[in-house]
TORBALUM-872921 format. One line per 8 residues: number of its first residue (from 1); their letters; for each residue x, y, z of C-alpha. Coordinates in steps of 0.2 Angstrom, whole numbers. Example, Ala and Ser with C-alpha at 12.3 -4.5 7.8 and 13.67 -1.06 7.14 Angstrom:
1> AS> 62 -22 39; 68 -5 36
This chain:
1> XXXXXXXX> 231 -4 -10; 214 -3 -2; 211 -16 13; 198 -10 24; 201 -16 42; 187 -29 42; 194 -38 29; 211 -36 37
9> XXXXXXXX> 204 -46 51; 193 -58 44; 209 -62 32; 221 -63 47; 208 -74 58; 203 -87 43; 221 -88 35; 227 -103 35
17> XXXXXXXX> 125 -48 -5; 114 -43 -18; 120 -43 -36; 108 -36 -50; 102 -48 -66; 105 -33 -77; 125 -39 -73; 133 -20 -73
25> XXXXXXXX> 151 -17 -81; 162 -5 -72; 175 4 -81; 174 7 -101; 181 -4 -114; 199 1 -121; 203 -5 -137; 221 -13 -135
33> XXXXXXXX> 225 -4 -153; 222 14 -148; 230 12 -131; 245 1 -126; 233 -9 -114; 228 -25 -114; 208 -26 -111; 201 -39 -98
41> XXXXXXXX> 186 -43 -92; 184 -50 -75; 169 -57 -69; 165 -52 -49; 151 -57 -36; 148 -49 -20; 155 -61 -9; 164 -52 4
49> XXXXXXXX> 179 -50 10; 187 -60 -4; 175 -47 -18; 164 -33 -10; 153 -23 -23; 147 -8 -14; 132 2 -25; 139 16 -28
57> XXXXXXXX> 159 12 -35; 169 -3 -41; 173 -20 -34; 184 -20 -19; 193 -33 -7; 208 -46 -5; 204 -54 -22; 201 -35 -32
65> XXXXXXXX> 217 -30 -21; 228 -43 -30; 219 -42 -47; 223 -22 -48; 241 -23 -40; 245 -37 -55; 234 -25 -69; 245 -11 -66
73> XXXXXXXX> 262 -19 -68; 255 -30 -85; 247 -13 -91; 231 -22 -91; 214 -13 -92; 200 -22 -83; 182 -21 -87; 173 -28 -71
81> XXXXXXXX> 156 -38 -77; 146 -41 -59; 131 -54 -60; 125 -69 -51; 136 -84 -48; 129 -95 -60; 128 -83 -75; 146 -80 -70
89> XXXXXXXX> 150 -99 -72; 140 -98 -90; 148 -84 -95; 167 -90 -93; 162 -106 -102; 157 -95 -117; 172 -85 -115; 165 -70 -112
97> XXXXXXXX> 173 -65 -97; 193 -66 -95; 193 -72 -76; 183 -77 -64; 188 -71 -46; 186 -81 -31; 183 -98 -38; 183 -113 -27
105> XXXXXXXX> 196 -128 -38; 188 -144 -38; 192 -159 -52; 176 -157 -61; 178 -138 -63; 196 -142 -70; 189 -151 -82; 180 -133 -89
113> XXXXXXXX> 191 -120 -86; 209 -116 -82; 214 -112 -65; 229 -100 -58; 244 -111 -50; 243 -100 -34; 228 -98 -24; 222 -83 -15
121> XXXXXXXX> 214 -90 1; 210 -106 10; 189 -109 13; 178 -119 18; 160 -123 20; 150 -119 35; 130 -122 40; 122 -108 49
129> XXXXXXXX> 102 -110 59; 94 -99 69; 97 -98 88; 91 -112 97; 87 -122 82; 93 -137 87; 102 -142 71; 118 -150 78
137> XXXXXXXX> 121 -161 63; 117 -166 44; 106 -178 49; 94 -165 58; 91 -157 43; 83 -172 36; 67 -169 26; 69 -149 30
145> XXXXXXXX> 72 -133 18; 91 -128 16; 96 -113 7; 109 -114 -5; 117 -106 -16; 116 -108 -35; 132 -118 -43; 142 -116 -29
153> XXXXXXXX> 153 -129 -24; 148 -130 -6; 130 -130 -10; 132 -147 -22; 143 -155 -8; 131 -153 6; 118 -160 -5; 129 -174 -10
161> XXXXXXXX> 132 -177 7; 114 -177 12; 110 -190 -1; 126 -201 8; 118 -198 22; 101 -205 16; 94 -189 23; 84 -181 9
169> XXXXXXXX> 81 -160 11; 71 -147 2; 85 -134 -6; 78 -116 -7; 90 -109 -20; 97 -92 -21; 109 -81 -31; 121 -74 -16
177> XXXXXXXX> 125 -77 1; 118 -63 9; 100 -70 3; 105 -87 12; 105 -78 28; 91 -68 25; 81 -87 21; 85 -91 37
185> XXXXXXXX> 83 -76 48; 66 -75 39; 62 -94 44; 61 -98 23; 74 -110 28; 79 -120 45; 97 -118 40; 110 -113 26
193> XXXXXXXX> 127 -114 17; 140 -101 16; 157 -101 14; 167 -98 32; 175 -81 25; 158 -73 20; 151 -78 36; 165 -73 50
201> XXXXXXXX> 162 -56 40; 143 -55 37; 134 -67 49; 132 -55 65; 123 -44 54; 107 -58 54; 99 -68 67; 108 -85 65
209> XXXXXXXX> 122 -94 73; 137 -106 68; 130 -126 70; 146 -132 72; 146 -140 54; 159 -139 42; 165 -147 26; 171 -145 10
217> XXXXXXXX> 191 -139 16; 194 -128 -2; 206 -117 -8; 201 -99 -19; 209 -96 -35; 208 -85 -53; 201 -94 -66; 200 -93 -86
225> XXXXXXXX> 190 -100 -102; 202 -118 -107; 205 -107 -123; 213 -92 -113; 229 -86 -115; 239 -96 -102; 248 -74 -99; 235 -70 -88
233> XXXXXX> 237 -83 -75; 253 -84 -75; 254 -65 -73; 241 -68 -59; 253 -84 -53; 269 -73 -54
């Protein structure tokens, strides 16, 4: 089972990325009546160390880990699909990917889509500035640009929160986390959201520091389409 150090590490501390448009498939289809495998598609983002997608080879990391381990004793075939977090989320609700890996549960996605019993990892939200920003709290980033990440639940709770606040912001939206940093390092930005596990990985790599906040305590799971076969995840659960 491939675990790189790294992610052995951040996994152990936190316990408790560009993708393409053109959405590349690894692995080719195998039709379940020629082989006794059953095909399915998994949708992946590089969000590492939970899902790592190097450019020249297949998804790896803790949620690829489990996902293969499980494949290999259902005699499952997975067709990896790897695009940007929102097409992801519209492509599960079409049904036409299988699972989703590393999903954040939240009531208003359970409404959408079914949801493994068990979940992978715990997470949460974290803001990260420059060095000597002075961004200590929410309210100092009143009326200045945050980047964000599309459709992801941490992004839409800092922004609710801001509204709570009365502290109204300028979003700068992206499609992975690796671009939020970069907003930042680059000045685009004075500050932005990503998920702790991404950053205890990936932040030393920019110019930016932890501010000290943190919300949205959330746990990981696998999801599937409401009109899934309930096998998958409770393979995935078993």
């Amino acid at each position: 089972m491939y675990v790189p150090q790294a992610y052995k590490t951040a996994a152990a501390l936190l316990c408790l990325c560009v993708i393409p448009t053109a959405m590349p498939v690894y692995g080719e289809p195998v039709s379940t009546s020629s082989e006794d495998r059953r095909l399915v598609r998994v949708g992946v983002f590089d969000n590492p160390p939970i899902v790592a997608i190097p450019t020249d080879g297949e998804p790896e990391g803790i949620a690829i880990d489990v996902i293969d381990y499980v494949a290999e004793r259902e005699h499952w075939h997975l067709q990896y699909t790897a695009a940007p977090w929102d097409q992801l989320l519209k492509l599960l609700d079409t049904g036409e990917i299988d699972l989703l890996v590393g999903i954040a549960y939240n009531q208003e996605r359970a409404q959408r889509y079914r949801f493994s019993r068990e979940s992978l990892l715990g997470n949460w939200g974290i803001v990260y500035a420059r060095p000597g920003s002075g961004v200590l709290s929410l309210l100092d980033l009143k009326g200045q640009p945050v980047a964000l990440m599309r459709s992801s639940t941490h992004s839409k709770v800092f922004a609710r929160s801001m509204d709570e606040f009365g502290a109204p912001f300028t979003p700068v939206y992206t499609d992975t986390y690796p671009q939020v940093l970069e907003a930042v390092e680059h000045g685009t930005a004075k500050a932005g959201v990503v998920n702790r596990t991404f950053g205890a990985l990936n932040a030393s790599r920019y110019d930016v520091v932890e501010t000290g906040i943190v919300f949205n305590p959330i746990y990981i799971h696998y999801a599937a389409p409401k009109t899934a076969d309930p096998a998958l995840l409770q393979a995935l659960d078993r």
